[in-house]
N, C-alpha and C positions, 0 to 999 in steps of 0.2 A: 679082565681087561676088555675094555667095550672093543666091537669092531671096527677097523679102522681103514676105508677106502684109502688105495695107493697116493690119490691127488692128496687126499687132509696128510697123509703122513709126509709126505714130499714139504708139504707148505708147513709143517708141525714140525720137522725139525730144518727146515730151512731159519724159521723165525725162531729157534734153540739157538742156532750157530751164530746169525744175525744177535742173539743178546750176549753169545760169547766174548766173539770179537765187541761188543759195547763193553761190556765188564773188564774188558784185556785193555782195552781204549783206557779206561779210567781209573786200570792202575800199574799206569808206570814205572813206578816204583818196585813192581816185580818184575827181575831181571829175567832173560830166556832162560841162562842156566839157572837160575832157581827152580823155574818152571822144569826144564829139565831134568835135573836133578830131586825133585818131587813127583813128576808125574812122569817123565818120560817122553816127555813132547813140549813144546814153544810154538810159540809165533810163529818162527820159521817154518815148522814140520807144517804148520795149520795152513799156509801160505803155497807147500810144496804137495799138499793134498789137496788142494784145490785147483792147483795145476794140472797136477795127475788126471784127476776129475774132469776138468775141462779137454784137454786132450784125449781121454778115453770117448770124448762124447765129438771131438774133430773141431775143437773149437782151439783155435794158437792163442796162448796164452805164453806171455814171457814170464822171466821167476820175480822179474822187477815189476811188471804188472800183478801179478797175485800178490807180493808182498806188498803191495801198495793196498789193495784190497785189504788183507788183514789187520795192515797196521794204520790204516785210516789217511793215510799221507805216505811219501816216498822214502824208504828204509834208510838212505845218509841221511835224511831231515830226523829222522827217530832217532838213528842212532845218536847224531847230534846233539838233541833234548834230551834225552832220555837214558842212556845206557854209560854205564858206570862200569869201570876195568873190574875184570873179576878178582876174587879176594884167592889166595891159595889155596884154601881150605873148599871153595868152591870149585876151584880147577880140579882138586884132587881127588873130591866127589864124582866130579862128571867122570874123571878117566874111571875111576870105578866102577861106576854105572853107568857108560856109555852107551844108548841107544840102539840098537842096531836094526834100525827101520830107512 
């Protein structure tokens, strides 16, 4: 792996996270609990680490403001467009494998 000054790696995976959230933007159609339930992490978590992140560095960040960051627009406007009642078989996944982060 070549060397990699702290500023390229800062700006190398800022513009990672930057095409995450683009990719996450363009498919709706993947619910948070899927996401969840797949990988262990959502929207939301991405939303709540970036808060953390900001606050760790003394920067007020609200949870409405971050999620608005991640999800491109205001999370009732998301939810509104976008998210679909979970199915049982998805609920009963998640309690399964509930997160504990």
């Amino acid at each position: 792996m070549p060397e990699i000054d702290d500023k390229t790696r800062t700006e190398l995976e800022a513009a990672a996270f930057r095409r995450l959230l683009e990719h996450l933007s363009s498919r709706s159609d993947v619910q948070n609990i899927d996401l969840m339930n797949l990988a262990g992490f959502c929207r939301n978590c991405l939303a709540n680490w970036y808060k953390d992140a900001a606050e760790a560095r003394g920067l007020p960040l609200s949870k409405d403001e971050s999620r608005e960051i991640v999800y491109g627009m205001p999370y009732a406007e998301w939810q509104a467009k976008n998210q679909r009642e979970a199915s049982p078989d998805q609920i009963s996944s998640f309690e399964k494998n509930r997160p504990q982060h």
